[in-house]
N, C-alpha and C positions, 0 to 999 in steps of 0.2 A: 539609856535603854532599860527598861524594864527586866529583863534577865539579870542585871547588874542589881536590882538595889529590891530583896524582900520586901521589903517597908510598903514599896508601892503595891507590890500582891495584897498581901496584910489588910493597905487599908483601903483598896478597892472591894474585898470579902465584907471587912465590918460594915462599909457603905452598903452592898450588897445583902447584909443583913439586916443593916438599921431600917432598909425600907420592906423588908418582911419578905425577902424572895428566898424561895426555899435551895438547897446546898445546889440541884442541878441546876435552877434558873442565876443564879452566881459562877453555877464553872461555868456555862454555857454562853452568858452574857461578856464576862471576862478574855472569854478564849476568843468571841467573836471580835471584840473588840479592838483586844491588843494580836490577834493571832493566836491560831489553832498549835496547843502543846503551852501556852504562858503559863498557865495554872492545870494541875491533874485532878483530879477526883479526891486523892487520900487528903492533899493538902487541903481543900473545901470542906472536907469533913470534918477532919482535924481541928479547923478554926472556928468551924461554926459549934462546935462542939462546945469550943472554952468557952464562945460569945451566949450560950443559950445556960453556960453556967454561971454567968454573968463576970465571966474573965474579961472585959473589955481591952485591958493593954498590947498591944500589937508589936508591943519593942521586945527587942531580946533581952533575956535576964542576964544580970552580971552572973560569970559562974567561974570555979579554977579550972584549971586546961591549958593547952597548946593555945598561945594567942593566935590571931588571925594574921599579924604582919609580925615579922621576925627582922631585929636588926645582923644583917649578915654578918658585918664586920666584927660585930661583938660577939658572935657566937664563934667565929673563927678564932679571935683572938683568946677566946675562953678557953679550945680544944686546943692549940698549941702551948696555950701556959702550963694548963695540967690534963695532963692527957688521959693521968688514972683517975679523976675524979668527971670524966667527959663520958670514959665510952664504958661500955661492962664488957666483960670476956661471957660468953657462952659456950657452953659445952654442948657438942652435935650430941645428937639422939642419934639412936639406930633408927633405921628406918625399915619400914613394912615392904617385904616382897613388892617389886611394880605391881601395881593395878590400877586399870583403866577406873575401876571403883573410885579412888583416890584423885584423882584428876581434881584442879583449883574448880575448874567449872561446876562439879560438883558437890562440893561446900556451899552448907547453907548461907553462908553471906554471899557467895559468887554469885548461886542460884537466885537467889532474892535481887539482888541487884543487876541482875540479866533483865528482869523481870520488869523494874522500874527501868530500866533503859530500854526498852524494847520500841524501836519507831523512835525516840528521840531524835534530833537532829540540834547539832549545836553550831552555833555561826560562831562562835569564840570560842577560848579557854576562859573566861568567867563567869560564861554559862553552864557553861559544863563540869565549873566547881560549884557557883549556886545548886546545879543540880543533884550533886552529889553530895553537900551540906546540907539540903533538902532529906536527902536520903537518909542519911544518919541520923537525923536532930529528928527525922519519925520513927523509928526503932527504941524500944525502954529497954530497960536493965534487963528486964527479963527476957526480953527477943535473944539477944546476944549473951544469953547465959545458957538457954535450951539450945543455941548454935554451938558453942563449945560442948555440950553435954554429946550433941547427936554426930560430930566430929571425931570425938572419943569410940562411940559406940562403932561409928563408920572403920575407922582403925583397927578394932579388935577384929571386928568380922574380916576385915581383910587378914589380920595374922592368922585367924583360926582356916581361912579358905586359902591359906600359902601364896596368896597372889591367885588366885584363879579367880575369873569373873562369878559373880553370884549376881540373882535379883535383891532387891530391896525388899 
């Protein structure tokens, strides 16, 4: 199934591009194809972007991170051998008077990701991670550096407004 394996988005886009059709005649084509939601607009952009910089590779780069497949047993057998070298201790922060301000929904990554969800419909859970590695692997450094900054900023104003509701 096509929701399972990027590769085939990827390289129905560069097709899509190799024959000169511009981003909307690619999502448009795509979506009609395999079904309306296979491919969104940002991802269309996104690829024809690398392809007109003449990025042609359509595989993922090797990068370091959390792999994709986790061997269970070895990570269990990891956490029971050495328990202090597995987990960290954190220490609670105080937290800010309740405010509806504060609410997850209203964080900029919640909000954001409401946003690409929004009409989705997933027939699996592997669509629905493709969707959300989708999600992530289009946000840079910087998205998610201004989300913490404006997280912070959201915080303060709630300390200084004691929990009382304010505009933005």
């Amino acid at each position: 199934e096509i929701g399972k394996n990027r590769g085939v988005i990827r390289e129905l886009l560069k097709y899509e591009f190799e024959l000169g059709h511009s981003e909307k005649e690619a999502l448009d084509n795509i979506n009609r194809a395999k079904g309306h939601g296979k491919v969104d607009r940002t991802t269309v952009w996104r690829w024809f972007s690398k392809f007109r910089n003449n990025q042609m590779k359509i595989t993922d780069k090797k990068r370091a991170g959390r792999p994709r497949e986790v061997d269970r047993v070895t990570v269990v057998n990891a956490v029971e051998t050495h328990p202090s070298m597995t987990t960290r201790i954190w220490e609670p922060l105080d937290h800010a008077p309740y405010s509806p301000d504060m609410a997850p929904s209203d964080f900029y990554l919640f909000r954001s990701l409401q946003h690409w969800l929004r009409e989705r419909k997933f027939r699996t859970i592997e669509e629905m991670r493709e969707s959300l590695t989708e999600f992530f692997d289009s946000k840079d450094r910087d998205w998610y550096h201004r989300g913490i900054h404006r997280l912070e900023e959201q915080w303060q104003k709630v300390i200084e407004n004691n929990g009382e509701y304010f505009d933005y």
